[in-house]
C-alpha positions in Angstrom: 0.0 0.0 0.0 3.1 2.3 0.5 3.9 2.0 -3.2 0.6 2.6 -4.3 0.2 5.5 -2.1 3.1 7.0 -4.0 2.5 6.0 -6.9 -0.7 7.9 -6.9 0.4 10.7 -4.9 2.9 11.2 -8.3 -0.6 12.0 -9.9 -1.3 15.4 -8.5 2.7 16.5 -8.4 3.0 19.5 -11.1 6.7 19.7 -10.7 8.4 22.9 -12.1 11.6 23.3 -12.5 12.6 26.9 -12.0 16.5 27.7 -12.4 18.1 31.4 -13.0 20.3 30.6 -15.4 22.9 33.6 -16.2 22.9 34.3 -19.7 24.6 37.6 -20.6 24.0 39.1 -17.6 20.4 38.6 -17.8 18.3 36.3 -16.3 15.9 33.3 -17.9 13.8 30.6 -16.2 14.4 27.2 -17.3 11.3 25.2 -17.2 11.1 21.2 -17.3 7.5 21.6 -18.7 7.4 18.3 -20.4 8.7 16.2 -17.4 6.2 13.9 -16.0 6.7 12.1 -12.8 5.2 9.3 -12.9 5.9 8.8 -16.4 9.5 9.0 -15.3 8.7 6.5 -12.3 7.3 4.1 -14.7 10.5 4.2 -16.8 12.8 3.8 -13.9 11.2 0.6 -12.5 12.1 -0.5 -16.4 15.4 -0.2 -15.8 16.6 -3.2 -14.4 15.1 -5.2 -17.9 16.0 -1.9 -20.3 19.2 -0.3 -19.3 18.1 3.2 -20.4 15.2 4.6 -21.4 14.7 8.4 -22.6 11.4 10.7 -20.9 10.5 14.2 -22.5 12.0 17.0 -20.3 12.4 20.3 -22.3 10.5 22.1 -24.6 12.4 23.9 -27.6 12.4 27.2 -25.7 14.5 25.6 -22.3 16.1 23.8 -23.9 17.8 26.8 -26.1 18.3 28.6 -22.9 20.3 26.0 -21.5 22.6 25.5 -24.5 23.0 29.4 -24.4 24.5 28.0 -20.6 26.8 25.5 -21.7 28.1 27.5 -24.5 30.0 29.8 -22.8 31.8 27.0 -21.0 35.4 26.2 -21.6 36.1 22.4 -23.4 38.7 20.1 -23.8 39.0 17.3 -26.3 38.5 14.1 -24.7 41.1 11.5 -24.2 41.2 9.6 -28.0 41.7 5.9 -25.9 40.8 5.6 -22.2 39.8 2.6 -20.5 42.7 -0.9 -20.0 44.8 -1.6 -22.4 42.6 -5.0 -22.9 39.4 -3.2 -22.8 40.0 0.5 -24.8 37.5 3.0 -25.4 37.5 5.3 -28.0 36.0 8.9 -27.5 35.9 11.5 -30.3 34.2 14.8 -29.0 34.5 17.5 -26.4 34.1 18.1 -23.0 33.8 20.3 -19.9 34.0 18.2 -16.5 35.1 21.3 -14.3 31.9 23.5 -13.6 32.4 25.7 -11.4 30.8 25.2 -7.9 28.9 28.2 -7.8 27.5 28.1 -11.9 24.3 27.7 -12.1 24.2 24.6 -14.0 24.5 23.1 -10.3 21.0 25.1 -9.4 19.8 22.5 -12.8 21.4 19.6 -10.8 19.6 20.2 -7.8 16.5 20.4 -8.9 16.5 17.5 -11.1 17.9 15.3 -8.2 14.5 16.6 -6.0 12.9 15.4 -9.3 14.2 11.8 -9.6 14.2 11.5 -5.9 10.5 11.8 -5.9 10.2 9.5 -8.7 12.6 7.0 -7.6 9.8 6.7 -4.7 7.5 5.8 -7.2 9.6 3.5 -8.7 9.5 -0.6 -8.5 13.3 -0.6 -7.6 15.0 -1.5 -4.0 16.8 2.1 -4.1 13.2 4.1 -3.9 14.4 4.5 -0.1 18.1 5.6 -0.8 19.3 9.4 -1.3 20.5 10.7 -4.8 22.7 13.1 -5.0 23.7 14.4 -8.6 27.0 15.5 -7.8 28.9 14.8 -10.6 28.4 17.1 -14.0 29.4 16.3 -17.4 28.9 19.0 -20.6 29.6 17.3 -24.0 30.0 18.3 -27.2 29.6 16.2 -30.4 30.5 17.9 -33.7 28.9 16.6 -36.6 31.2 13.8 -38.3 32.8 12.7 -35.3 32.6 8.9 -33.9 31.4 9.7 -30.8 32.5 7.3 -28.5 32.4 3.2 -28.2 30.2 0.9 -26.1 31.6 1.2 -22.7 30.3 1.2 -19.2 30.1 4.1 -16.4 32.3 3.1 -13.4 30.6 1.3 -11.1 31.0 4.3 -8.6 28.2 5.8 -10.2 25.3 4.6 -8.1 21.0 4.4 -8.8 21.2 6.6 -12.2 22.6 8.6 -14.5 20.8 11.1 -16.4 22.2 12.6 -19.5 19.5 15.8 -21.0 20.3 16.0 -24.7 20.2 20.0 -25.6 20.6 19.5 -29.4 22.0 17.6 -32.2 21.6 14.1 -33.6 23.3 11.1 -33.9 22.3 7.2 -32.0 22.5 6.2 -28.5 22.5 3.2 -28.2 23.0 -0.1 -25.6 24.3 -3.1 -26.0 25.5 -7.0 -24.6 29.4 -5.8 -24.7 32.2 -3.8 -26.1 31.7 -5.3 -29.5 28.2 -3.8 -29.7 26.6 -7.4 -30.4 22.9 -7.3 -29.8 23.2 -3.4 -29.8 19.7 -1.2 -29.4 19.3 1.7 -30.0 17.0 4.3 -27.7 15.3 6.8 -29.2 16.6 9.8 -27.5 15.9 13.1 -29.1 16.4 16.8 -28.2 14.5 18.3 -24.9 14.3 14.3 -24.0 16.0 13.3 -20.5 17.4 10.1 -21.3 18.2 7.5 -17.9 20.4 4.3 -17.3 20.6 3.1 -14.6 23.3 2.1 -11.8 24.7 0.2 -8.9 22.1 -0.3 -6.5 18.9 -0.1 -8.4 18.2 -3.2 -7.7 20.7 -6.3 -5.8 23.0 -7.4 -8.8 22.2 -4.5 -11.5 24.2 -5.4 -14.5 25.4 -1.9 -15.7 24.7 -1.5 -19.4 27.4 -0.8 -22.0 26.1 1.7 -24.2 27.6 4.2 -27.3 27.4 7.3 -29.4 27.6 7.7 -33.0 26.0 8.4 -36.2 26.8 12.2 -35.1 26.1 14.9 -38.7 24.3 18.0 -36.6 26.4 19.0 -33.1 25.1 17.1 -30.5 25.1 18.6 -27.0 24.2 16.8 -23.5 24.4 18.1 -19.7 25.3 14.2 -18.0 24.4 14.2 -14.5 25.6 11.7 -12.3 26.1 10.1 -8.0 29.7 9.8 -7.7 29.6 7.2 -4.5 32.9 8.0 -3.4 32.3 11.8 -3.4 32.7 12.9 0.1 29.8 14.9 0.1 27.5 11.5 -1.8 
């Protein structure tokens, strides 16, 4: 009766989110206006069978805004090969991983965390009781004709889920059995669409999914938004 409880209690939430983002010196609210709870709770108790599944989040107009954001952030290539020498990953795009503490992109992070914490409660998964804290950020940048990156998995530090917002841009996400790609699928993740895998501790034994970008001809821009366990402040 608890789940049910929240489950319908999801029903009546009208969750806004509200962040000031600095753009120019001016100020412009961000508005998740397409995110549903308890659609997302719905997708999250998938999970464990899916690996990732993608949720509408932003209209056109937010999701503008934020890319005005991430713009005017400095990037770095990524590392061409990462990952063992027996297991190598190949990454082709840019990236920001040092956000300032005090940048608003953090206000986004806090307020999606409330988000999924409320929907994780809704959620058929053993971690509905367990705190989320988003506290590691990830801004990426695909230009068109790169090879975006190879199937890989997030470290197993990064616990529940990872959420990765897709600003703009094409290109395929997809997940698959191993690094290979073999039985590969690909989720249909477009722009404005909050897109979620999940993560040690969803459930007992999660199996975290490999997954890849390519396919990328119009830049491609995602906020990723992740627990980091072994933070000191997780």
């Amino acid at each position: 009766m608890v789940y049910e409880h929240r489950k319908y209690t999801l029903l009546f939430i009208k969750f806004l989110i509200w962040v000031q983002m600095s753009i120019n010196s001016a100020k412009f609210p961000v508005l998740a206006s397409r995110l549903d709870l308890l659609g997302v709770s719905r997708s999250i108790s998938t999970l464990p069978r899916a690996g990732a599944v993608a949720c509408p989040c932003l209209d056109v107009s937010e999701a503008n805004a934020l890319v005005s954001v991430v713009d005017q952030l400095e990037y770095r290539p990524a590392k061409a090969i990462t990952g063992s020498g027996k297991a190598p990953v190949y990454q082709d795009f840019d990236l920001c991983y040092d956000v300032p503490s005090d940048h608003s992109l953090w206000e986004f992070a806090k307020v999606l965390e409330l988000a999924l914490t409320s929907a994780l409660a809704g959620a058929e998964v053993d971690s509905a009781g367990y705190p989320l804290r988003l506290n590691d950020l990830i801004v990426q940048r695909y230009p068109p004709g790169c090879t975006g990156i190879t199937p890989h998995r997030d470290h197993v530090r990064y616990g529940f889920l990872i959420a990765i917002i897709l600003l703009t841009g094409d290109g395929h996400f997809g997940v698959c059995h191993d690094r290979q790609g073999n039985e590969s699928r690909e989720i249909d993740f477009k722009p404005g669409d909050l897109l979620l895998m999940g993560g040690p501790g969803l459930v007992p034994n999660f199996t975290r999914p490999f997954h890849y970008v390519n396919g990328v001809t119009d830049s491609r821009r995602t906020i990723g938004l992740r627990y980091d366990t072994h933070k000191s402040d997780a």
